[in-house]
C-alpha positions as CSV (number, residue, x, y, z in Angstrom):
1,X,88.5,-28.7,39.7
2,X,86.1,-30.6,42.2
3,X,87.9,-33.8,40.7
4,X,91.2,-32.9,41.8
5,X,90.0,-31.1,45.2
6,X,88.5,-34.8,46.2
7,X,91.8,-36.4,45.5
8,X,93.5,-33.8,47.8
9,X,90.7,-34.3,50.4
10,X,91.3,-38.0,50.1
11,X,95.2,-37.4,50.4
12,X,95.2,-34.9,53.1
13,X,92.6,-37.4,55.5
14,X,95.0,-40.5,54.8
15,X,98.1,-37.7,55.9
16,X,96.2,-36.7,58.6
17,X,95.2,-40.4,60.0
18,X,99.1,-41.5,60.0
19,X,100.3,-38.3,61.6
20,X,97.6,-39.1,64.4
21,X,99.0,-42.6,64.8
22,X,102.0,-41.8,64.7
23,X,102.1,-39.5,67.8
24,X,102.5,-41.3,70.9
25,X,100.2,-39.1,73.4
26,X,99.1,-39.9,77.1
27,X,98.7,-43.8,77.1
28,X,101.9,-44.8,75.2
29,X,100.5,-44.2,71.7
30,X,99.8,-47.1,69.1
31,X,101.9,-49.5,70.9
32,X,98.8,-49.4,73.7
33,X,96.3,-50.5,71.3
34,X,98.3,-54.1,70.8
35,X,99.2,-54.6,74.4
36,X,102.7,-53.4,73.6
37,X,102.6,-50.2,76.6
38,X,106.2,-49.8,78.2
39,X,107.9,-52.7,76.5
40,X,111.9,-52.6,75.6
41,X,111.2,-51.0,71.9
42,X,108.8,-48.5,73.2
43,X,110.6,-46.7,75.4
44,X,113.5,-46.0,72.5
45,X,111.5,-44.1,70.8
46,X,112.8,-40.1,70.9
47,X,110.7,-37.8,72.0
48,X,112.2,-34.9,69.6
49,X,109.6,-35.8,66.9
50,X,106.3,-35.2,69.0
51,X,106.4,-31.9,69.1
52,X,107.3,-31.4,65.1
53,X,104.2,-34.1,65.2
54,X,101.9,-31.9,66.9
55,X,102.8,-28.9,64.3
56,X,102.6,-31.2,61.2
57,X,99.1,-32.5,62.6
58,X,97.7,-28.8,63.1
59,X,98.8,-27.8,59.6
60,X,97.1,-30.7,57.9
61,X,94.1,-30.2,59.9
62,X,93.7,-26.8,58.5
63,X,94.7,-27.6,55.0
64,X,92.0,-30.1,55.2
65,X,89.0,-28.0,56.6
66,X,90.1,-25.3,54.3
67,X,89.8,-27.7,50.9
68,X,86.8,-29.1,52.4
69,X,85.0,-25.8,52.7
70,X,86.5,-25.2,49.0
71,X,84.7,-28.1,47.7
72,X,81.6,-27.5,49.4
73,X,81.8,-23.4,47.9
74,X,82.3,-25.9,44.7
75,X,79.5,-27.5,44.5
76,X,76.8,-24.6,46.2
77,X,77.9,-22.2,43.4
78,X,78.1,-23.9,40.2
């Protein structure tokens, strides 16, 4: 049971890493970090998915506090 809440812990923080990344906030997103800001590409990019993003990112978020708070019930009470 601990096993298999780790690999969901490990899933769920990979999820919730790309979600983040994938969002494209106040200073242009990822694109910002390469020097790519308000290039031709960037500015195709529809703005329809941010805020499903936003939901998706607030539901993995809880998922993964909740199954971290499982595993550490886990292992306190043996």
């Amino acid at each position: 049971m601990l096993t298999a809440g780790k690999i969901v812990l490990v899933v769920l923080s990979l999820l919730l890493i790309a979600v983040i990344l994938l969002q494209s906030g106040r200073s242009g997103g990822l694109g910002a970090i390469t020097g790519g800001g308000n290039e031709v590409g960037a500015s195709r990019r529809n703005r329809g998915i941010d805020p499903m993003l936003a939901k998706v990112t607030s539901v993995v978020g809880i998922l993964f506090y909740l199954v971290a708070l499982a595993i550490a019930w886990f292992v306190t009470h043996p």
